[in-house]
C-alpha positions as CSV (number, residue, x, y, z in Angstrom):
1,X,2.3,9.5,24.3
2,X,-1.3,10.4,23.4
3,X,-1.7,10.0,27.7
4,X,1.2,12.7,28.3
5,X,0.0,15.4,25.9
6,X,-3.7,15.5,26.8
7,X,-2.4,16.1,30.1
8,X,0.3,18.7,29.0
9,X,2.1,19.1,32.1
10,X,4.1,16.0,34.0
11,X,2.4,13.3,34.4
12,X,3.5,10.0,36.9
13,X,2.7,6.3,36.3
14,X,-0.1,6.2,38.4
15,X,-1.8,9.0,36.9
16,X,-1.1,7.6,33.0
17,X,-2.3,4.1,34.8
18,X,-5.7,5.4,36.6
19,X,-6.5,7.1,33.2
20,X,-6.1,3.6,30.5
21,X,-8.0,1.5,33.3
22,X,-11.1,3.6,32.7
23,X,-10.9,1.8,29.3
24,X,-9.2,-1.5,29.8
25,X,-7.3,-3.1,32.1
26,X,-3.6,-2.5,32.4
27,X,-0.6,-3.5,34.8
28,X,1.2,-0.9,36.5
29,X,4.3,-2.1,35.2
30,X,3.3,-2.1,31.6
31,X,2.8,1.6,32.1
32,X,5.9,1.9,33.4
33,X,7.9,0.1,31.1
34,X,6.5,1.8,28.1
35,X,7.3,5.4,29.9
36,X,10.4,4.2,30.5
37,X,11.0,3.3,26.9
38,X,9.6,6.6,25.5
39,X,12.3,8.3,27.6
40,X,15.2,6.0,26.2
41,X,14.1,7.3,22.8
42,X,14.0,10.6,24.2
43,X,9.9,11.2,23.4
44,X,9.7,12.0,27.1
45,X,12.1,13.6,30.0
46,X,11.7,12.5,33.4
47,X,12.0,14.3,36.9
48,X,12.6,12.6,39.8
49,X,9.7,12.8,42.5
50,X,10.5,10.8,45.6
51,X,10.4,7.4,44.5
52,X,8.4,8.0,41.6
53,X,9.1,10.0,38.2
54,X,6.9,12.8,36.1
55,X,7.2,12.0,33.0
56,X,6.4,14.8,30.2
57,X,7.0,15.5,26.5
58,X,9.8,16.3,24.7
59,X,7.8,18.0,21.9
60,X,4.2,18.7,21.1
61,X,1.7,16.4,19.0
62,X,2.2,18.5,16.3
63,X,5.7,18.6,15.9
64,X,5.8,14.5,16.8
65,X,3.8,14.3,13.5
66,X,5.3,16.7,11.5
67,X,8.7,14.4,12.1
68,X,6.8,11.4,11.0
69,X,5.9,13.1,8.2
70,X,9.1,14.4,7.1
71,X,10.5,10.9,8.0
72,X,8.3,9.2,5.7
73,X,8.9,11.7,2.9
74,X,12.6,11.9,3.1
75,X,12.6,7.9,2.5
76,X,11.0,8.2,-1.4
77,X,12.9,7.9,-4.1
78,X,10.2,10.4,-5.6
79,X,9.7,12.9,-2.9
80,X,7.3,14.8,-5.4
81,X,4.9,11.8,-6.3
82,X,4.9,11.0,-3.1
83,X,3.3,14.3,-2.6
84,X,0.9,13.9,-5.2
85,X,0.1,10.9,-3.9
86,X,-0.3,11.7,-0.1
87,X,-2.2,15.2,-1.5
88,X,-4.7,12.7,-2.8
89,X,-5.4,11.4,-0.3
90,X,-6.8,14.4,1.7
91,X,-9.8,15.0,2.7
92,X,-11.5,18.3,1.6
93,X,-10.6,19.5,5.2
94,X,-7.0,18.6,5.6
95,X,-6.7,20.5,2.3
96,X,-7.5,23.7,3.8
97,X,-5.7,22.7,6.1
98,X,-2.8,22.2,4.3
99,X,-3.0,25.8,2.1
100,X,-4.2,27.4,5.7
101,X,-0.4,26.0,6.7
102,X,1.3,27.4,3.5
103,X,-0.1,30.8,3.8
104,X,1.5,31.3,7.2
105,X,4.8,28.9,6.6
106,X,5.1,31.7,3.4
107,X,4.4,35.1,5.9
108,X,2.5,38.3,4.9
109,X,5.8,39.6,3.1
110,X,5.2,36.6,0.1
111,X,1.2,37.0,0.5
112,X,0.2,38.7,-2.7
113,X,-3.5,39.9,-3.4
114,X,-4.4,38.8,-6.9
115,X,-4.5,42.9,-8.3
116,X,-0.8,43.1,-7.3
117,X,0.0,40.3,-8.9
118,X,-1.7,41.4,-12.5
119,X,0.8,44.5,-12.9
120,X,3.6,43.0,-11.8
121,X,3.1,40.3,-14.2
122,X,1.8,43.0,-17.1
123,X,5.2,45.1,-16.1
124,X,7.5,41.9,-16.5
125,X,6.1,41.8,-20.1
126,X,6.2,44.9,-21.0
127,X,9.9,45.1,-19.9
128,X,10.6,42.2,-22.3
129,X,8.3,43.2,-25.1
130,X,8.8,47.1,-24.7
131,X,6.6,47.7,-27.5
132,X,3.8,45.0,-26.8
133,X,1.9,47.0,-24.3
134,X,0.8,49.9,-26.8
135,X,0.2,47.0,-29.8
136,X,-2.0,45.4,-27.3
137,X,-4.0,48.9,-26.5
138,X,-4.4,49.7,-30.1
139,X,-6.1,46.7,-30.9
């Protein structure tokens, strides 16, 4: 897979071959048999091309992983340890990462600049303590 979305664009066996024999050596066949098994398991569609096929991806790196991820997590019995868990293992960089994600999962409708927050929070009170707000100033 990591051959077919460097590329990002179809790709044939011969390419995907030429490319891993730069680094090892590898049968044409192999290629071809583990292009033909990605398409089974639907990682890849295929496209006929004479006698050949272009292979590419069915979805991006990104989302491959993101499945993995939510694969992994959906088998815990303690989805929110495993969290905590997985969270601590993070480097300082997949952190930011991480809250760089949240901020634009949660939109610019749910972003909140800390001074809105304060008189919301102060206004909440004072709704339930109607009396609170002018103790509190008098002191």
């Amino acid at each position: 897979m990591t051959r077919v979305w460097k590329w990002n664009r179809p790709v044939t066996v011969r390419e995907v071959l030429e490319d891993l024999q730069q680094e090892r050596t590898i049968a044409y066949t192999t290629v071809m048999t583990v292009l033909d098994n990605l398409h089974q398991k639907g990682w890849v569609r295929r496209e006929a091309e004479g006698r050949a096929y272009r292979y590419e991806a069915v979805s991006t790196r990104a989302a491959y992983a993101a499945a993995l991820m939510n694969d992994a997590w959906s088998q815990s019995d303690n989805p929110a340890a495993a969290l905590v868990a997985f969270f601590g293992m993070m480097s300082e960089e997949q952190r930011q990462a991480l809250q760089d994600a949240v901020r634009i999962v949660q939109g610019p409708e749910t972003r909140q600049a800390p001074e809105a927050v304060e008189p919301r929070a102060a206004q909440a009170e004072q709704q339930e303590n109607p009396g609170s707000a002018e103790g509190a100033a008098g002191r």
